[in-house]
C-alpha positions in Angstrom: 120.5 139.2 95.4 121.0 136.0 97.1 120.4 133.0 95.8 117.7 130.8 97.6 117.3 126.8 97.3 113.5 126.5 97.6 113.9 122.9 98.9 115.9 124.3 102.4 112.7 126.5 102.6 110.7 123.9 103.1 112.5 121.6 105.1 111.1 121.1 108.2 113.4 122.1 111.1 114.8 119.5 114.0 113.8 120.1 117.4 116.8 121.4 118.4 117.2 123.7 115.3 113.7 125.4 116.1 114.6 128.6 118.2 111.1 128.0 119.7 112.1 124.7 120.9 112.3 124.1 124.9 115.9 124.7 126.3 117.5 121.3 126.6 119.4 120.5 130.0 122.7 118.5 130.3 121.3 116.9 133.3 119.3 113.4 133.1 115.9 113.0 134.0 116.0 111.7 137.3 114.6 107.9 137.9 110.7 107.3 139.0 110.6 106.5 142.1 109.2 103.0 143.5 105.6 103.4 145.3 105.9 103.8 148.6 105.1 100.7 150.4 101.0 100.1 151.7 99.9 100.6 155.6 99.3 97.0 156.3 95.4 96.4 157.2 96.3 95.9 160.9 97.9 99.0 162.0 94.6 101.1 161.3 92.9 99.6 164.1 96.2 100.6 165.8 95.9 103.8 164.9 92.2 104.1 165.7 92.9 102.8 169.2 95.8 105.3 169.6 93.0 108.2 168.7 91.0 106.4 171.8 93.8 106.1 174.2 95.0 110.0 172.9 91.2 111.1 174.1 91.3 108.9 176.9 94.7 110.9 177.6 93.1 114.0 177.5 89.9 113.6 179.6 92.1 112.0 182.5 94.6 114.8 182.3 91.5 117.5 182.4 89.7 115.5 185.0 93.0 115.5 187.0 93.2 118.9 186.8 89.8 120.1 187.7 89.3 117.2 190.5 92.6 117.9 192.5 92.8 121.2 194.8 96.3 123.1 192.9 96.9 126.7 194.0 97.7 129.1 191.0 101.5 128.0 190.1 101.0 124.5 190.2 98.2 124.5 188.1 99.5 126.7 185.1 103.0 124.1 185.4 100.7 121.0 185.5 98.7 121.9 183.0 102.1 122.9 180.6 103.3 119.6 181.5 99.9 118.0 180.2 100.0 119.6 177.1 104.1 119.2 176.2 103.2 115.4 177.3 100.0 115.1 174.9 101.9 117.3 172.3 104.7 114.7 172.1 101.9 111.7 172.3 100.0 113.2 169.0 103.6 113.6 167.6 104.1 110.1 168.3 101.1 109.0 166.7 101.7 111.1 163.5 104.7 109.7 163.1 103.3 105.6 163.5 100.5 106.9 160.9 103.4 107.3 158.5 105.6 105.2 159.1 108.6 106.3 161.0 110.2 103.6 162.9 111.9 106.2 165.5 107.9 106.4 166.4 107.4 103.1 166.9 110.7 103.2 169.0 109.2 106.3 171.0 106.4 104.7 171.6 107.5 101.9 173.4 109.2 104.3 175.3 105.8 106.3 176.4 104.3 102.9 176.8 106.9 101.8 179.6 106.5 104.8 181.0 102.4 105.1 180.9 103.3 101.9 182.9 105.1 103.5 185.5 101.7 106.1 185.9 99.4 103.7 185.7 101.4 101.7 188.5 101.6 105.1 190.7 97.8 106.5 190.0 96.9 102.7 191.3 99.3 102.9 194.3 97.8 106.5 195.3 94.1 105.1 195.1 95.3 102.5 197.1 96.8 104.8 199.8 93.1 107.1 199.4 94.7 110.3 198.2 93.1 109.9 194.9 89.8 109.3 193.2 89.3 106.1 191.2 88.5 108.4 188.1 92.3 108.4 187.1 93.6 104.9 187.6 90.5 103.8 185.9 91.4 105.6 183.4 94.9 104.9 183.3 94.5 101.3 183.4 92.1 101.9 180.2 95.1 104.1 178.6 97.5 101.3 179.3 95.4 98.7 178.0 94.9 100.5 174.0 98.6 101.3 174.5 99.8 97.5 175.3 97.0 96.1 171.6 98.9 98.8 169.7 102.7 97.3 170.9 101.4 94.3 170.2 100.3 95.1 166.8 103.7 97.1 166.6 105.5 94.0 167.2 103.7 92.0 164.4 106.1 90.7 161.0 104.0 92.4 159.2 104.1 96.1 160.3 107.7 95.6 161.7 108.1 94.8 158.0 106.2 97.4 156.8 108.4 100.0 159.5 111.7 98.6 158.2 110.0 98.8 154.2 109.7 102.7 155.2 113.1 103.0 156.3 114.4 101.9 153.2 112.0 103.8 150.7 113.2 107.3 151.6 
């Protein structure tokens, strides 16, 4: 028989003795991460106009669609275009709700061009091959789009853009 220490018996094991003791790992823990920085208060009346201008979007691309005479091709291409364009706009705007400053870049990019439209929809009403339904409504879309750049451009959502950049 062996002899047994009655004191080892009732010893109370170490964690890493226990064989029901979670498997350790030789790697560390890795660092909590900082918060991500807060939306500043000003872009959410940003991004509510951006949901106006995005409806505003769509309503003068359907009305375009359904007020001007297209035989079958053009049609099914215009409307594609319409929705790659709005597509890309939501995308945009996704993008500005998080934080991504290649949106905001982007952005100013759609806004110079929902410039050039809103200058060639005018210059068409002006000539009478068009309706005053779409530059109306262009001039409308250009107007939410210029507040938003302007709130865009602001210290404190630049800030926050560049704060976003860095956090990742």
């Amino acid at each position: 028989m062996v002899p047994c220490d009655e004191n080892a018996r009732l010893k109370p094991l170490a964690d890493s003795d226990s064989p029901y003791a979670p498997p350790r790992s030789a790697v560390a823990d890795a660092a909590p991460r900082e918060p991500q920085p807060g939306r500043p208060a000003r872009m959410t009346p940003a991004l509510i106009a951006l949901g106006l201008d995005y409806t505003i979007s769509l309503v003068a691309g359907l009305g375009s669609l359904l007020l001007t005479p297209l035989d079958g091709g053009v049609l099914v291409a215009s409307a594609a275009t319409m929705v790659v364009i709005l597509g890309l706009f939501l995308w945009i705007i996704l993008g500005l709700a998080h934080g991504r400053n290649w949106a905001r870049l982007a952005f100013f990019g759609y806004t110079g061009l929902s410039l050039l439209g809103t200058m060639l929809n005018c210059l068409r009403y002006a000539r009478g091959s068009e309706s005053l339904f779409a530059p109306l409504l262009s001039v409308a879309s250009l107007g939410l789009e210029l507040y938003v750049m302007a709130i865009l451009l602001t210290a404190p959502v630049r800030d926050w853009f560049h704060a976003m950049r860095e956090h990742k």
